[in-house]
N, C-alpha and C positions, 0 to 999 in steps of 0.2 A: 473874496469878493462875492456881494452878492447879486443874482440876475432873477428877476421874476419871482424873488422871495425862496430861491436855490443858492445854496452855498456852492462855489466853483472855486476848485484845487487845483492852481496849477503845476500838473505834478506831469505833464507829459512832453513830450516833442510831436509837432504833425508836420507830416511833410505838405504843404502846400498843393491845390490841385490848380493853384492859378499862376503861380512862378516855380513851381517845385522847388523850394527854399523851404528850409525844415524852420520853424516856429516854436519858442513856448505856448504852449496853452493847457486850457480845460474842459473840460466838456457838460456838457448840459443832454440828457434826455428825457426827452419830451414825448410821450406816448411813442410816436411809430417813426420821430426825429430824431436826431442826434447833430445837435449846435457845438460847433467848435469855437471857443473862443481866444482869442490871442490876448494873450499877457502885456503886452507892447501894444495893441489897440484897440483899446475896450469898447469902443464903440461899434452897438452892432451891425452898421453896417460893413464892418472888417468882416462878419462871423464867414463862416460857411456852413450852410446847412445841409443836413442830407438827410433823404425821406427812404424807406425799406423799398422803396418803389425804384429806385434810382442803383437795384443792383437784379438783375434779372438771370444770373446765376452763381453759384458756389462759387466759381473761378473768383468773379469780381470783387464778392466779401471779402474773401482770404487774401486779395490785391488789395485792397483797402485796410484793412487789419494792418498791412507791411505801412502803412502810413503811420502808423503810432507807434512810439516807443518811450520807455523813462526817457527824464531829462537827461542832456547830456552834460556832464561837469567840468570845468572848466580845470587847469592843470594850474600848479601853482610853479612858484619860478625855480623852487626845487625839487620838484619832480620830475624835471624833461628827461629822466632817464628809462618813466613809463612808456615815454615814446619809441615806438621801434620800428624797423622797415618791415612792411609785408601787411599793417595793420591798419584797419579805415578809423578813420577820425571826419570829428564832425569841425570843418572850419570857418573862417570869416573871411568874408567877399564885401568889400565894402564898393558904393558906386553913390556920388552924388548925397552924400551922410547918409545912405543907408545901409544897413549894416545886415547880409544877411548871410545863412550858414547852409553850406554843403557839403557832400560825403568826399573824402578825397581818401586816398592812399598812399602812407608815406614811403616815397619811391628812396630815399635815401635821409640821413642823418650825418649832419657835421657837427660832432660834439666839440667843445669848446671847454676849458676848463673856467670854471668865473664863482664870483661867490653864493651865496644861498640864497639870495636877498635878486639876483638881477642874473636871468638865464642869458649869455649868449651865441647859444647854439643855433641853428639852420637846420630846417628841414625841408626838403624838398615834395612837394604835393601833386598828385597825380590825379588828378581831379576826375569826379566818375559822373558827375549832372552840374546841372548850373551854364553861366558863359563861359567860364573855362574848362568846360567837358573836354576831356580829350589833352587837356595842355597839363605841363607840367612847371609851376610856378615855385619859387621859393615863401617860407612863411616864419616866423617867432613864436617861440613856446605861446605869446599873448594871442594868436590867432586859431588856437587848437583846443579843443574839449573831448573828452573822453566819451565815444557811445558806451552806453550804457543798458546793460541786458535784467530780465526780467517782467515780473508783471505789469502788465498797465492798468488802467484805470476799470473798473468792472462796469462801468458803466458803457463803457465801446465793449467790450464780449457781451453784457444783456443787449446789445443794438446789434450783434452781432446774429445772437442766440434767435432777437424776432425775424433777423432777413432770410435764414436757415429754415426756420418753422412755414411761413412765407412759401417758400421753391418748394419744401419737401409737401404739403398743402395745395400747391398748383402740380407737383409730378401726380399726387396719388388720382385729381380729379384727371388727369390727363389719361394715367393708364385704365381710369374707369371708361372712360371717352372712345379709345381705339385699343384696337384689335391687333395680335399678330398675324400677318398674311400667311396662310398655308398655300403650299403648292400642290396643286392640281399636275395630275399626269397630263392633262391638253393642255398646256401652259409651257407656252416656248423659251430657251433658253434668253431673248433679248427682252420676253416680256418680263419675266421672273426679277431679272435686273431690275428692269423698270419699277418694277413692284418697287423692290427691297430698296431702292432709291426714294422713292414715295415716303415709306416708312422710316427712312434714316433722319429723316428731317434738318440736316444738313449738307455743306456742298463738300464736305471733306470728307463723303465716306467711300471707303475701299470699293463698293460697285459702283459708284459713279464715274471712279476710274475707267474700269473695264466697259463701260455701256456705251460710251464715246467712239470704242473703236480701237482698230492696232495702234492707228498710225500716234494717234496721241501717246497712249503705251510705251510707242518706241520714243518716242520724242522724250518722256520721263526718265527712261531710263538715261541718253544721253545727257538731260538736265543734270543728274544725280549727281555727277564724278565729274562737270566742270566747276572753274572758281567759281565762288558766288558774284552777282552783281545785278543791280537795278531790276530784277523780278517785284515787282510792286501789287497789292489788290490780286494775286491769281489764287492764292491757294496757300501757293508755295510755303516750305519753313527754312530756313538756314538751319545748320545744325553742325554741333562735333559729334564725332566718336571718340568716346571712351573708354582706357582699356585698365584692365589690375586694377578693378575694383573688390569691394570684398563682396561675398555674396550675400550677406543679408543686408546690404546697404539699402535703405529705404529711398526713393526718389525724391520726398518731402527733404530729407535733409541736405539732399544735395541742393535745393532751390531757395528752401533756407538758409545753409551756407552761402552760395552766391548771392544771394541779396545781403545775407551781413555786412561779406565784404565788398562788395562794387554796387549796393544799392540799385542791381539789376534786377529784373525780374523774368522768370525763362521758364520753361517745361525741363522736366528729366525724367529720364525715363532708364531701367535698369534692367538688363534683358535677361530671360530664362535660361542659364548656363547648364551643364553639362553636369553630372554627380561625379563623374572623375574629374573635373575642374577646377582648383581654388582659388579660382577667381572669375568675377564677372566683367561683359562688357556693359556699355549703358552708351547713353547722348545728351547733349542741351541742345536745345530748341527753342529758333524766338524766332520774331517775324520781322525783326528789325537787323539789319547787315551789321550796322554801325555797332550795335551794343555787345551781339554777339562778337564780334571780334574783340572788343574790351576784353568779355571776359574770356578769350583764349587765351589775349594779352597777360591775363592775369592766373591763370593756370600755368601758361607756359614762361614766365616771368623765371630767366635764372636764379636771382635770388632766395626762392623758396621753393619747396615741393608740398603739393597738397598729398596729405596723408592719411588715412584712417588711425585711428586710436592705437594701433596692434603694431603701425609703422609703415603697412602699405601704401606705396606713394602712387598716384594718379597717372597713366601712362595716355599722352595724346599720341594715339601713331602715323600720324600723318600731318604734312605742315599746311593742308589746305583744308578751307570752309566748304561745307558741301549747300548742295539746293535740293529740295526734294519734297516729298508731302507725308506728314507725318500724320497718320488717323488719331483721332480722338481713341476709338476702340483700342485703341493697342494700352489702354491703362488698362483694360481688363485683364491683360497678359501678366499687371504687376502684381508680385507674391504679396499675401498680406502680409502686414509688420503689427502685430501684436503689441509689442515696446518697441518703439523708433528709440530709444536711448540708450540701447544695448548693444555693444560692441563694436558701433560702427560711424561711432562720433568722428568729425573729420576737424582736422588742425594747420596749421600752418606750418612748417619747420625750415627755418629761417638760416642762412647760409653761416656757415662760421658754427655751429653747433654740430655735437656728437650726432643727434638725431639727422640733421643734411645729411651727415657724410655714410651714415645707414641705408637710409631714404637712395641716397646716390647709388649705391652699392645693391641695391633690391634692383632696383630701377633696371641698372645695366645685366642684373642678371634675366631680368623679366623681355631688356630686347633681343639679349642673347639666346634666348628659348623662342621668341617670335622668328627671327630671322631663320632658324631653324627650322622654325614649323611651316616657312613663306617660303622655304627650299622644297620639303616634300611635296608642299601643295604644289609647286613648281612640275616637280619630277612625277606627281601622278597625272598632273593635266597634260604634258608629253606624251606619258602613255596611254591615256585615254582616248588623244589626238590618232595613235596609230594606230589603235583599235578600230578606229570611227572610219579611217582610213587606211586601209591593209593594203599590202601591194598586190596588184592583180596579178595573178598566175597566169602565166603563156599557156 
Protein backbone atom coordinates (compact mmCIF):
# COMPACT_ATOMS: atom_id res chain seq x y z
CA UNK A 1 0.00 0.00 0.00
CA UNK A 2 0.90 3.27 -0.73
CA UNK A 3 0.71 6.51 1.79
CA UNK A 4 2.19 9.83 0.99
CA UNK A 5 4.06 8.41 -2.10
CA UNK A 6 5.80 5.59 0.72
CA UNK A 7 5.42 2.06 0.05
CA UNK A 8 4.10 0.49 3.75
CA UNK A 9 4.89 -3.36 4.51
CA UNK A 10 2.68 -4.93 6.52
CA UNK A 11 5.11 -7.03 8.01
CA UNK A 12 4.54 -6.29 11.97
CA UNK A 13 2.16 -6.67 14.99
CA UNK A 14 1.63 -3.18 17.46
CA UNK A 15 0.18 -3.52 20.34
CA UNK A 16 -2.21 -0.77 20.67
CA UNK A 17 -1.77 2.30 23.05
CA UNK A 18 -5.53 2.94 22.88
CA UNK A 19 -7.34 -0.73 23.71
CA UNK A 20 -4.02 -2.67 24.05
CA UNK A 21 -5.07 -5.18 21.40
CA UNK A 22 -2.09 -6.22 19.39
CA UNK A 23 -2.89 -5.10 15.31
CA UNK A 24 -1.38 -5.89 12.03
CA UNK A 25 0.30 -3.06 10.58
CA UNK A 26 3.19 -0.80 9.09
CA UNK A 27 5.00 1.89 9.58
CA UNK A 28 5.85 5.06 7.97
CA UNK A 29 8.75 7.39 9.11
CA UNK A 30 8.52 10.75 8.71
CA UNK A 31 11.42 12.88 9.85
CA UNK A 32 11.25 13.00 13.70
CA UNK A 33 7.50 10.63 13.35
CA UNK A 34 6.82 7.36 13.20
CA UNK A 35 3.03 6.68 11.76
CA UNK A 36 1.61 3.33 12.58
CA UNK A 37 -0.75 2.22 10.27
CA UNK A 38 -3.26 -0.71 10.55
CA UNK A 39 -3.86 -3.20 8.01
CA UNK A 40 -7.67 -3.53 8.82
CA UNK A 41 -8.14 0.44 8.78
CA UNK A 42 -6.39 2.19 6.36
CA UNK A 43 -7.79 5.32 7.09
CA UNK A 44 -5.67 7.70 8.64
CA UNK A 45 -7.50 8.61 11.16
CA UNK A 46 -7.05 4.80 12.68
CA UNK A 47 -3.10 5.71 12.54
CA UNK A 48 -1.20 6.51 15.71
CA UNK A 49 1.35 8.84 15.54
CA UNK A 50 4.31 9.35 17.80
CA UNK A 51 6.79 12.21 17.69
CA UNK A 52 10.66 11.63 19.60
CA UNK A 53 9.28 14.17 21.81
CA UNK A 54 6.63 11.87 23.37
CA UNK A 55 9.49 9.77 25.07
CA UNK A 56 11.49 11.77 27.59
CA UNK A 57 13.53 8.75 28.66
CA UNK A 58 15.62 5.41 27.67
CA UNK A 59 13.05 3.55 29.87
CA UNK A 60 10.07 4.52 27.71
CA UNK A 61 11.78 3.76 24.20
CA UNK A 62 12.77 0.34 25.25
CA UNK A 63 8.80 0.08 26.57
CA UNK A 64 7.65 1.19 23.24
CA UNK A 65 10.11 -1.01 21.18
CA UNK A 66 8.17 -4.18 23.40
CA UNK A 67 5.10 -2.78 21.27
CA UNK A 68 6.39 -4.16 18.08
CA UNK A 69 6.88 -7.59 16.90
CA UNK A 70 6.75 -9.91 13.40
CA UNK A 71 3.45 -10.96 12.56
CA UNK A 72 2.09 -13.54 14.36
CA UNK A 73 0.87 -16.70 12.19
CA UNK A 74 -1.92 -18.25 12.38
CA UNK A 75 -1.73 -22.48 13.11
CA UNK A 76 -3.19 -24.64 10.76
CA UNK A 77 -5.64 -27.43 11.75
CA UNK A 78 -2.77 -29.85 11.70
CA UNK A 79 -0.62 -28.33 13.68
CA UNK A 80 -2.30 -28.11 17.15
CA UNK A 81 0.43 -30.26 18.33
CA UNK A 82 2.80 -26.94 18.27
CA UNK A 83 0.48 -25.89 20.90
CA UNK A 84 1.78 -26.68 24.33
CA UNK A 85 1.13 -25.68 28.07
CA UNK A 86 3.45 -23.05 29.54
CA UNK A 87 3.61 -20.98 26.11
CA UNK A 88 1.96 -17.49 25.18
CA UNK A 89 -0.01 -17.24 22.14
CA UNK A 90 -1.41 -14.47 20.52
CA UNK A 91 -5.53 -14.98 20.46
CA UNK A 92 -8.96 -13.85 19.30
CA UNK A 93 -11.38 -12.00 21.53
CA UNK A 94 -14.27 -11.16 19.56
CA UNK A 95 -17.04 -8.51 20.94
CA UNK A 96 -19.82 -6.96 18.86
CA UNK A 97 -18.05 -8.41 15.20
CA UNK A 98 -15.01 -7.15 16.38
CA UNK A 99 -12.37 -9.32 16.21
CA UNK A 100 -9.45 -8.41 18.35
CA UNK A 101 -6.00 -10.42 19.68
CA UNK A 102 -4.27 -10.77 22.97
CA UNK A 103 -1.47 -12.35 24.76
CA UNK A 104 -2.84 -15.46 26.78
CA UNK A 105 -0.95 -18.49 28.10
CA UNK A 106 -1.98 -21.79 27.39
CA UNK A 107 -2.95 -23.11 30.90
CA UNK A 108 -3.80 -26.53 29.61
CA UNK A 109 -4.49 -28.72 26.48
CA UNK A 110 -7.15 -31.33 25.73
CA UNK A 111 -5.96 -33.25 22.79
CA UNK A 112 -8.45 -35.05 20.84
CA UNK A 113 -7.75 -37.45 18.25
CA UNK A 114 -9.60 -36.08 14.65
CA UNK A 115 -8.39 -35.87 11.18
CA UNK A 116 -5.85 -33.40 9.45
CA UNK A 117 -8.43 -31.34 7.73
CA UNK A 118 -10.56 -30.19 11.24
CA UNK A 119 -8.57 -29.89 14.77
CA UNK A 120 -10.86 -30.88 17.74
CA UNK A 121 -8.89 -30.13 20.43
CA UNK A 122 -9.36 -27.47 23.49
CA UNK A 123 -7.05 -25.33 24.90
CA UNK A 124 -7.46 -23.58 27.86
CA UNK A 125 -6.26 -19.61 27.95
CA UNK A 126 -4.91 -17.87 30.62
CA UNK A 127 -5.21 -14.53 29.59
CA UNK A 128 -2.48 -11.82 30.57
CA UNK A 129 -4.26 -8.01 29.10
CA UNK A 130 -7.38 -7.39 27.33
CA UNK A 131 -11.21 -7.98 29.32
CA UNK A 132 -10.30 -11.31 30.19
CA UNK A 133 -6.98 -10.31 31.97
CA UNK A 134 -6.91 -12.52 34.68
CA UNK A 135 -9.58 -15.30 33.63
CA UNK A 136 -9.12 -18.24 32.09
CA UNK A 137 -11.46 -19.19 29.10
CA UNK A 138 -11.52 -22.18 26.80
CA UNK A 139 -10.47 -21.60 22.88
CA UNK A 140 -10.02 -23.80 19.18
CA UNK A 141 -6.90 -24.23 17.24
CA UNK A 142 -8.97 -21.31 14.84
CA UNK A 143 -8.60 -18.68 17.80
CA UNK A 144 -4.73 -19.14 18.23
CA UNK A 145 -1.58 -17.73 16.27
CA UNK A 146 1.92 -18.33 16.84
CA UNK A 147 4.08 -15.21 18.33
CA UNK A 148 6.68 -14.86 16.44
CA UNK A 149 10.50 -13.81 17.31
CA UNK A 150 12.96 -11.86 15.48
CA UNK A 151 13.67 -8.58 13.69
CA UNK A 152 11.27 -5.89 13.00
CA UNK A 153 10.89 -3.40 10.75
CA UNK A 154 14.18 -1.02 10.67
CA UNK A 155 12.26 1.58 10.31
CA UNK A 156 10.92 1.54 14.42
CA UNK A 157 14.94 0.92 15.53
CA UNK A 158 16.04 4.34 13.01
CA UNK A 159 12.79 5.98 15.33
CA UNK A 160 14.32 4.43 17.83
CA UNK A 161 18.03 5.34 17.16
CA UNK A 162 16.76 9.34 16.75
CA UNK A 163 14.70 9.24 20.45
CA UNK A 164 18.31 7.76 21.84
CA UNK A 165 20.48 10.54 20.14
CA UNK A 166 17.56 13.11 21.46
CA UNK A 167 18.18 12.01 25.65
CA UNK A 168 21.88 11.36 25.03
CA UNK A 169 22.00 15.29 23.48
CA UNK A 170 19.71 16.75 26.35
CA UNK A 171 22.03 14.52 29.22
CA UNK A 172 25.38 15.98 27.70
CA UNK A 173 23.87 19.76 27.73
CA UNK A 174 22.53 18.92 31.23
CA UNK A 175 25.88 17.68 32.69
CA UNK A 176 27.48 20.87 30.95
CA UNK A 177 24.67 23.05 33.01
CA UNK A 178 25.44 21.62 36.74
CA UNK A 179 27.93 20.81 38.80
CA UNK A 180 28.64 18.02 41.30
CA UNK A 181 28.18 19.44 45.03
CA UNK A 182 31.39 19.10 47.05
CA UNK A 183 31.20 19.00 50.63
CA UNK A 184 32.45 21.51 52.79
CA UNK A 185 33.94 20.56 56.38
CA UNK A 186 31.07 23.65 57.80
CA UNK A 187 28.43 21.76 55.98
CA UNK A 188 26.16 19.68 58.40
CA UNK A 189 25.12 16.42 58.21
CA UNK A 190 21.13 17.33 57.33
CA UNK A 191 22.43 20.02 55.06
CA UNK A 192 24.67 17.66 52.93
CA UNK A 193 21.48 15.53 52.53
CA UNK A 194 19.68 18.27 51.46
CA UNK A 195 22.28 18.98 48.94
CA UNK A 196 22.56 15.57 47.49
CA UNK A 197 18.65 15.48 47.41
CA UNK A 198 18.79 18.77 45.16
CA UNK A 199 21.14 16.93 42.91
CA UNK A 200 19.37 13.55 42.66
CA UNK A 201 16.60 15.12 40.78
CA UNK A 202 14.38 12.50 41.78
CA UNK A 203 11.91 11.55 44.68
CA UNK A 204 13.30 7.99 44.68
CA UNK A 205 16.55 8.53 45.90
CA UNK A 206 18.38 6.72 48.92
CA UNK A 207 18.86 10.27 50.77
CA UNK A 208 15.73 11.39 50.44
CA UNK A 209 14.90 8.47 52.41
CA UNK A 210 17.09 9.33 55.37
CA UNK A 211 16.54 13.29 55.36
CA UNK A 212 12.88 12.78 56.43
CA UNK A 213 13.68 11.41 59.61
CA UNK A 214 13.83 7.95 61.76
CA UNK A 215 10.32 7.74 62.24
CA UNK A 216 9.70 7.31 58.35
CA UNK A 217 12.86 4.87 58.30
CA UNK A 218 11.15 2.71 60.73
CA UNK A 219 7.90 2.77 59.15
CA UNK A 220 9.78 1.34 55.81
CA UNK A 221 11.19 -0.93 57.28
CA UNK A 222 7.80 -2.36 58.77
CA UNK A 223 6.30 -1.72 55.07
CA UNK A 224 8.99 -4.08 53.75
CA UNK A 225 8.08 -7.67 55.19
CA UNK A 226 4.06 -6.94 55.22
CA UNK A 227 1.67 -8.37 52.32
CA UNK A 228 1.35 -6.00 49.64
CA UNK A 229 -1.79 -3.93 49.14
CA UNK A 230 -3.26 -0.53 48.01
CA UNK A 231 0.04 1.48 48.46
CA UNK A 232 -0.75 3.74 45.40
CA UNK A 233 1.34 7.39 44.01
CA UNK A 234 3.98 6.99 47.15
CA UNK A 235 7.16 5.77 45.85
CA UNK A 236 6.58 2.46 46.81
CA UNK A 237 7.51 -0.93 44.34
CA UNK A 238 6.08 -4.41 44.86
CA UNK A 239 8.66 -6.79 44.37
CA UNK A 240 9.92 -10.67 44.52
CA UNK A 241 12.93 -12.21 45.49
CA UNK A 242 14.67 -14.36 43.70
CA UNK A 243 16.82 -17.03 44.46
CA UNK A 244 19.51 -19.89 42.20
CA UNK A 245 19.96 -17.67 39.69
CA UNK A 246 23.03 -18.08 37.69
CA UNK A 247 25.64 -15.46 38.10
CA UNK A 248 26.15 -14.03 34.89
CA UNK A 249 22.52 -13.66 34.39
CA UNK A 250 21.85 -10.26 32.86
CA UNK A 251 18.69 -8.33 34.27
CA UNK A 252 17.69 -7.39 30.48
CA UNK A 253 17.00 -10.97 29.96
CA UNK A 254 15.13 -11.53 32.73
CA UNK A 255 12.61 -8.50 31.68
CA UNK A 256 12.67 -9.75 28.28
CA UNK A 257 11.79 -13.10 29.28
CA UNK A 258 8.89 -11.81 31.34
CA UNK A 259 7.42 -9.80 28.70
CA UNK A 260 7.67 -12.69 26.02
CA UNK A 261 5.67 -14.61 28.20
CA UNK A 262 3.06 -12.61 30.18
CA UNK A 263 3.45 -9.44 28.07
CA UNK A 264 4.28 -7.81 31.31
CA UNK A 265 6.63 -5.25 31.69
CA UNK A 266 8.79 -5.01 35.16
CA UNK A 267 12.41 -4.00 36.38
CA UNK A 268 15.08 -6.80 37.43
CA UNK A 269 17.57 -6.60 38.94
CA UNK A 270 20.43 -9.26 39.92
CA UNK A 271 22.44 -8.73 42.98
CA UNK A 272 26.35 -8.97 43.52
CA UNK A 273 26.94 -12.44 45.01
CA UNK A 274 29.71 -13.90 46.77
CA UNK A 275 32.93 -15.66 44.76
CA UNK A 276 32.37 -18.67 46.69
CA UNK A 277 28.72 -18.67 45.62
CA UNK A 278 27.21 -20.46 42.47
CA UNK A 279 24.54 -18.76 42.38
CA UNK A 280 22.85 -15.51 42.45
CA UNK A 281 19.91 -13.72 44.18
CA UNK A 282 17.99 -10.86 42.03
CA UNK A 283 14.12 -9.40 42.19
CA UNK A 284 11.10 -7.98 39.78
CA UNK A 285 9.82 -5.05 40.38
CA UNK A 286 6.71 -3.20 39.12
CA UNK A 287 4.58 -0.53 40.49
CA UNK A 288 1.45 -2.30 39.81
CA UNK A 289 0.15 -5.14 42.70
CA UNK A 290 -2.04 -6.91 40.06
CA UNK A 291 0.49 -7.58 37.27
CA UNK A 292 3.23 -8.52 39.55
CA UNK A 293 1.35 -11.12 41.10
CA UNK A 294 0.63 -12.52 37.40
CA UNK A 295 3.86 -12.90 37.08
CA UNK A 296 4.55 -14.90 40.44
CA UNK A 297 1.56 -16.66 39.26
CA UNK A 298 3.56 -17.54 36.39
CA UNK A 299 6.99 -18.32 37.90
CA UNK A 300 5.55 -20.36 40.51
CA UNK A 301 2.96 -22.05 38.21
CA UNK A 302 3.51 -26.19 39.01
CA UNK A 303 3.48 -27.01 35.67
CA UNK A 304 6.82 -25.67 34.65
CA UNK A 305 10.07 -24.53 36.21
CA UNK A 306 11.99 -21.45 34.77
CA UNK A 307 15.34 -22.54 34.00
CA UNK A 308 18.65 -21.23 32.71
CA UNK A 309 20.07 -22.80 29.71
CA UNK A 310 22.65 -25.17 32.05
CA UNK A 311 19.18 -26.34 33.87
CA UNK A 312 19.22 -24.10 36.89
CA UNK A 313 15.62 -23.70 37.78
CA UNK A 314 14.41 -20.29 39.36
CA UNK A 315 13.88 -20.54 43.27
CA UNK A 316 11.03 -18.14 44.82
CA UNK A 317 11.71 -18.51 48.56
CA UNK A 318 8.97 -17.22 50.10
CA UNK A 319 5.15 -17.24 49.27
CA UNK A 320 4.53 -13.62 49.97
CA UNK A 321 4.87 -10.09 47.65
CA UNK A 322 6.80 -7.67 49.40
CA UNK A 323 6.35 -3.36 49.39
CA UNK A 324 9.36 -1.40 49.57
CA UNK A 325 11.39 1.33 47.59
CA UNK A 326 13.66 0.17 45.28
CA UNK A 327 16.39 3.20 44.03
CA UNK A 328 16.93 3.70 40.52
CA UNK A 329 20.97 3.70 41.64
CA UNK A 330 20.96 0.27 42.44
CA UNK A 331 21.43 -0.40 38.47
CA UNK A 332 24.77 0.89 38.96
CA UNK A 333 25.46 -2.14 41.32
CA UNK A 334 24.61 -4.32 38.03
CA UNK A 335 27.72 -6.18 36.53
CA UNK A 336 28.24 -5.30 32.97
CA UNK A 337 27.15 -8.16 30.49
CA UNK A 338 29.44 -7.85 27.56
CA UNK A 339 27.26 -10.87 25.51
CA UNK A 340 23.72 -11.13 27.16
CA UNK A 341 23.44 -14.29 24.99
CA UNK A 342 25.95 -16.38 26.71
CA UNK A 343 25.08 -18.99 28.85
CA UNK A 344 22.36 -17.70 30.49
CA UNK A 345 19.39 -17.90 28.19
CA UNK A 346 16.35 -18.93 30.27
CA UNK A 347 13.51 -21.64 29.15
CA UNK A 348 10.64 -22.99 30.00
CA UNK A 349 10.65 -26.91 31.25
CA UNK A 350 7.33 -28.10 31.09
CA UNK A 351 6.12 -30.92 33.45
CA UNK A 352 6.09 -34.49 32.03
CA UNK A 353 9.67 -34.07 30.57
CA UNK A 354 13.17 -35.44 31.57
CA UNK A 355 14.36 -31.83 31.92
CA UNK A 356 11.19 -31.07 34.99
CA UNK A 357 12.19 -33.95 36.67
CA UNK A 358 15.99 -32.44 36.84
CA UNK A 359 14.86 -29.05 37.35
CA UNK A 360 12.79 -30.80 40.25
CA UNK A 361 15.62 -32.59 41.75
CA UNK A 362 18.15 -29.14 41.66
CA UNK A 363 15.47 -27.41 43.02
CA UNK A 364 14.97 -29.60 46.14
CA UNK A 365 18.49 -29.92 46.62
CA UNK A 366 18.89 -25.91 46.41
CA UNK A 367 15.97 -25.84 49.44
CA UNK A 368 17.76 -28.50 51.12
CA UNK A 369 21.03 -26.16 51.46
CA UNK A 370 18.71 -23.00 52.25
CA UNK A 371 17.11 -24.57 55.13
CA UNK A 372 20.39 -25.42 56.25
CA UNK A 373 21.90 -22.30 55.93
CA UNK A 374 18.31 -20.62 57.66
CA UNK A 375 19.45 -23.14 60.65
CA UNK A 376 22.87 -21.52 61.25
CA UNK A 377 21.77 -18.14 60.66
CA UNK A 378 19.37 -19.31 63.32
CA UNK A 379 21.82 -20.63 65.79
CA UNK A 380 24.35 -17.65 65.42
CA UNK A 381 21.67 -14.94 65.89
CA UNK A 382 21.02 -17.03 69.60
CA UNK A 383 24.33 -16.59 70.26
CA UNK A 384 24.91 -13.33 69.31
CA UNK A 385 21.53 -12.62 71.34
CA UNK A 386 23.63 -13.85 74.54
CA UNK A 387 26.58 -12.15 73.89
CA UNK A 388 24.64 -8.77 73.60
CA UNK A 389 23.14 -10.13 76.80
CA UNK A 390 25.36 -11.92 79.33
CA UNK A 391 24.24 -12.85 82.66
CA UNK A 392 25.22 -10.52 85.25
CA UNK A 393 27.57 -11.81 87.75
CA UNK A 394 26.58 -11.55 91.62
Amino acid sequence: MIFDGVNVSYNLDFRSTKDDAWYACGVVLDGKKLRVKFMDFVQSCHDEVFSIADFPTHREIEQFLLRFRPTSEPIDENECSKVIEGMTVSATYTTDGLVRFFDAIVDAVHYKEHKPDKCLCTFLLFWQHGPEEGNITAASIDDLCLIMSGAIDPRVTEFAKLVKEKLRGASSKSSLTSKTPFLSKKTSSNQTLNKLQEFSGNGDSCYSEFSEGRERFNTQLIDQDRDMGGVKDTGFHHYIILENLEKNLSPILITDFIHEQTSITAQAYVFPSLSTETYARGAIVSNNKSKLKRIYEFINNPNHFIASSSGRPWVIPEEILRIGTFNINLQSLQPKYENQNTGSKLMIVLLGTEEYMRAKQLKNIYLEFRDHLNGLVEKLDKEEKKNKHPLSSN
